[in-house]
C-alpha positions, -999 to 999 in steps of 0.1 A, spaced: -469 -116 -507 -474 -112 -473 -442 -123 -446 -455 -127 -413 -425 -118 -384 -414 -132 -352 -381 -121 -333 -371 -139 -307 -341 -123 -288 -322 -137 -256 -294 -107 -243 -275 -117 -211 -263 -86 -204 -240 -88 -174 -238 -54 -163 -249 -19 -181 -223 0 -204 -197 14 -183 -192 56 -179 -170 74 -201 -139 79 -179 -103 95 -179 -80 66 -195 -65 59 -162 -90 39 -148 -128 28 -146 -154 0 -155 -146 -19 -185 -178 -23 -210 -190 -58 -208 -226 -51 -227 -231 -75 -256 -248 -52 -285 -285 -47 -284 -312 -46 -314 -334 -20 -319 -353 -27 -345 -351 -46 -376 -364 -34 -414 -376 -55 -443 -371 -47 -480 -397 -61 -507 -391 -63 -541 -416 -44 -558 -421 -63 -588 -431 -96 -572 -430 -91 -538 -400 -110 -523 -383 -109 -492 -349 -92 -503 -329 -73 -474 -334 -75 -438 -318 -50 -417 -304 -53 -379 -298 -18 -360 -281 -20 -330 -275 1 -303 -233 5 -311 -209 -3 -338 -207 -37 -343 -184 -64 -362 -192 -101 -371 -177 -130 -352 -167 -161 -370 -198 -158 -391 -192 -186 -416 -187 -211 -381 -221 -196 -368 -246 -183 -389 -274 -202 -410 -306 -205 -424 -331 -234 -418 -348 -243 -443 -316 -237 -463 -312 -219 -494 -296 -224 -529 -274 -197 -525 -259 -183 -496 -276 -154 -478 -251 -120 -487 -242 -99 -450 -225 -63 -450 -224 -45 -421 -226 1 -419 -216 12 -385 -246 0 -362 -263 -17 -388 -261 -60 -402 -280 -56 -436 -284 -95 -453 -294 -100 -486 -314 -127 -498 -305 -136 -533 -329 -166 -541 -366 -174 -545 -378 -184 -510 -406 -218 -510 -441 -208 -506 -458 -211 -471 -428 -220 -454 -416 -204 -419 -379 -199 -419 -347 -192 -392 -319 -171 -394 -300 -181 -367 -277 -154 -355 -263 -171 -325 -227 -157 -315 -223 -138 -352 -220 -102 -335 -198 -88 -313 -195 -51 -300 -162 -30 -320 -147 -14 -294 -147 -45 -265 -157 -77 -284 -187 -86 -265 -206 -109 -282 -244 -114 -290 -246 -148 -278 -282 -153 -286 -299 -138 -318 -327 -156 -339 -354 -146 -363 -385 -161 -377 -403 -154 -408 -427 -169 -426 -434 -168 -470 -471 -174 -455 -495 -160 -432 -494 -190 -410 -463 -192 -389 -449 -229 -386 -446 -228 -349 -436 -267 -338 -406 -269 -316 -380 -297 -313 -352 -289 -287 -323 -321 -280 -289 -328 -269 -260 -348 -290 -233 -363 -271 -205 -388 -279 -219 -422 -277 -187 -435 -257 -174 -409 -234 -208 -390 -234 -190 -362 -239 -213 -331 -252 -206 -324 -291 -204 -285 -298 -205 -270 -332 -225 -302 -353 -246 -301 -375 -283 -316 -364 -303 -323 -396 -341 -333 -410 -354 -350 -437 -385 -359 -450 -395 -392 -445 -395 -398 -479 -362 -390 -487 -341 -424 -493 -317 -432 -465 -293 -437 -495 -293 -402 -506 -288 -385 -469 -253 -370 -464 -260 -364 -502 -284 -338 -508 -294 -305 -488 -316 -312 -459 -352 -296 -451 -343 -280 -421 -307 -274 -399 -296 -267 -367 -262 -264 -351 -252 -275 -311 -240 -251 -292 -209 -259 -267 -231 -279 -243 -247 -301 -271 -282 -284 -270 -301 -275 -306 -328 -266 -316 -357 -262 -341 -381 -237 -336 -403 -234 -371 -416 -267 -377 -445 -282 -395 -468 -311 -382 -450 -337 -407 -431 -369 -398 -389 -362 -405 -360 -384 -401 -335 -370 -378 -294 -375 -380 -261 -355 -370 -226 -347 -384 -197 -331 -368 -177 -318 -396 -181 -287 -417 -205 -292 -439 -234 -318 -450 -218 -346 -466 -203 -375 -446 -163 -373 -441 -140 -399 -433 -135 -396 -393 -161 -373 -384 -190 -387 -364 -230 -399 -371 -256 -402 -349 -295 -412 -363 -326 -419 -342 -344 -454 -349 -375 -434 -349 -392 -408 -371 -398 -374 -353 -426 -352 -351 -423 -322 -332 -462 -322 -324 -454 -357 -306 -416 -352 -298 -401 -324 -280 -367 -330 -273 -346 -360 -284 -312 -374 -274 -286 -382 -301 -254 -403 -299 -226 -397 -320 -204 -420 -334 -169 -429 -357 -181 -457 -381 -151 -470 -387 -133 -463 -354 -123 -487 -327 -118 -473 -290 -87 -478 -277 -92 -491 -245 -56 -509 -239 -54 -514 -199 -30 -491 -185 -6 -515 -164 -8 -496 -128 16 -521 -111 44 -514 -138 33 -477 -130 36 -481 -93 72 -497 -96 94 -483 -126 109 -462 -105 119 -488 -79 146 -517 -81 124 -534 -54 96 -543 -76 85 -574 -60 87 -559 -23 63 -535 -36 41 -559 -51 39 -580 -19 28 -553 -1 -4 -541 -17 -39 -551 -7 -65 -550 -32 -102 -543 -27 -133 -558 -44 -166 -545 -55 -197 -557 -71 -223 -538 -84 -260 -546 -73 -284 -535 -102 -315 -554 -121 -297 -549 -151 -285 -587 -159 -271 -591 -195 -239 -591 -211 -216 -561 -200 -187 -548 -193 -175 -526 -163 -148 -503 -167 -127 -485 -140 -107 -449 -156 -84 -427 -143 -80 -390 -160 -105 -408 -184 -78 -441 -189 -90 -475 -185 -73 -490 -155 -94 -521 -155 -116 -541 -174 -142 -568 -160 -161 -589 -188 -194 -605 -177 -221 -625 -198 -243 -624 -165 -246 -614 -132 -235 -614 -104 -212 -582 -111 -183 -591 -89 -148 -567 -98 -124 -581 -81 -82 -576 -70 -87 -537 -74 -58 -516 -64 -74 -490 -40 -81 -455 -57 -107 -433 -70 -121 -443 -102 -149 -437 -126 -169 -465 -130 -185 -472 -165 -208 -497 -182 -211 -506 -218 -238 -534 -228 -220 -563 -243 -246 -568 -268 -222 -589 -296 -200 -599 -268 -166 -593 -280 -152 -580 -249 -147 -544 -263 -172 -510 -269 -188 -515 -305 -193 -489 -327 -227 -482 -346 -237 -482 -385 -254 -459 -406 -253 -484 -434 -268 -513 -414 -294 -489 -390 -271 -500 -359 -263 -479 -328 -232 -481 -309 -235 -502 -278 -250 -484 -251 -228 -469 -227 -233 -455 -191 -211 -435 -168 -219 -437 -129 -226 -402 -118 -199 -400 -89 -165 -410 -86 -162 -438 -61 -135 -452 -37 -117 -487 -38 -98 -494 -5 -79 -520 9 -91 -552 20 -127 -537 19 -155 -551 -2 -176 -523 -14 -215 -525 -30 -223 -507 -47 -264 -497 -60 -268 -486 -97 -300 -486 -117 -287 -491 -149 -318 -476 -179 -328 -482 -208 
């Protein structure tokens, strides 16, 4: 059997290994460990793919490998690692599919001995074939309320014939983890239709409390190369209780009401083609402050106590007055959310508009 081989290897190296010094001073090493070279071992009576050996340039030790590492398409059983000096030899224990292009994904799993410097970026592609599934599908997941980027999920595929009722169930045909900024990616696909979801917990089942996020669409990375995912709790409901600011402003005063009296409010309205039932909310250190319910424009937020605020926008599509959550049972995705991109300024006695194009 013949294993056709791509490495692809991204080394930010922010400055070359320091001298050897006296131990009263000098440069500290900040060099992340570099590969060499990398060795495959057959089998000799059928041919398989069984060890492949990592040489790097120094003694090395793994970093949180069971958080990081993987294998997409995954296996039955787990890939075996054990590391000698300068070397990361894995193991693979487990008949590998026919004409299939895998990943080991060895993002962040090794980190220098002596300093800690980690290998931030480390991936290798094989294939059981001679023809090297090439497709690529890069994306983003973020939170579907705050819009938050999700680090650490897992981003999953499935073929679309796989029941909907059976996902979160069974192993999927190909993984991918987000980094810290909510990027993944899928470098070895084929030219086949998958459906695409996400879970933020451990492993592949759904948990209780952890977060999904689906696309309405089937993917194909020969059509689609990078998708956006929202995450969401099922079951949760945001809190989005109004903070009371004037009982803020005055619980340390006995003269409530003179305090009261005395401020001015401003107004604003927000001038956008966007006209369908929404709601507008204005946060402090990511608290709702205030709440403005429309079922059409115009957008007029009014009696604003001057501050800084971040504006956001959720579409009011069931009109209950509150963010919505989605469902993976009934195909439903949490209500759309937006966050303006600056903070903006509410000032006394001043009517501000404000411009937003609001997309799809």
């Amino acid at each position: 059997m013949k294993f056709i081989v791509h490495i692809t290897i991204l080394l930010f190296l922010l400055s070359s290994c320091a001298n050897m010094v006296a131990p009263t001073g000098g440069e500290k090493d900040i060099a992340v460990p570099k590969l060499i070279n990398t060795t495959e071992v057959y089998s000799k009576e059928n041919k398989q793919l069984e060890e492949i050996n990592f040489a790097f340039d120094e003694f090395i030790e793994l970093n949180n490998w069971q958080e990081n590492f993987y294998i997409s398409p995954p296996t039955q059983k787990r890939i075996l690692k054990k590391l000698k000096s300068s070397k990361l030899i894995l193991s693979i224990d487990d008949t590998l599919t026919q004409n299939t292009t895998y990943h080991l994904a060895l993002n962040n799993c090794i980190k220098d001995l002596n300093e800690g410097n980690i290998l931030d970026t480390l991936n290798y592609i094989f294939s059981t074939s001679e023809l090297v599934d090439s497709l690529r599908l890069s994306g983003k997941l973020q939170d579907a309320y705050t819009l938050k980027f999700i680090g650490n999920a897992w981003v999953m595929l499935f073929n679309q014939a796989r029941n909907d009722s059976v996902i979160f169930k069974e192993t999927p045909n190909y993984l991918a983890k987000t980094d810290k900024n909510g990027n993944f990616h899928f470098p070895n696909l084929k030219a086949e239709n998958y459906k695409i979801v996400s879970l933020t917990d451990f492993d592949f089942i759904y948990n209780e409390g952890e977060q999904i996020a689906f696309s309405d669409q089937l993917i194909n990375a020969e059509i689609d190369s990078f998708i956006s995912l929202l995450a969401f709790d099922p079951i949760v409901v945001v809190d989005s209780i109004i903070t009371d600011t004037l009982s803020a402003l005055t619980d340390s005063s006995k003269t409530d009401s003179v305090i009261v009296e005395s401020i001015t409010y401003g107004n604003l309205e927000i001038i956008t083609a966007e006209n369908s039932p929404c709601i507008f909310q204005l946060l402090q250190n990511e608290k709702v402050i205030s709440q403005f319910d429309f079922s059409e424009k115009p957008y007029a937020l009014t009696e604003i106590i001057p501050g800084k605020y971040q504006l956001k926008f959720i579409e009011d599509t069931d009109q209950n007055g509150e963010w919505t959550t989605g469902s993976w049972k009934n195909k439903i995705q949490a209500e759309r959310v937006l966050n303006y991109p600056t903070e903006i300024t509410i000032r006394s006695n001043w009517d501000l508009e404000l411009e937003w194009i609001i997309e799809e």
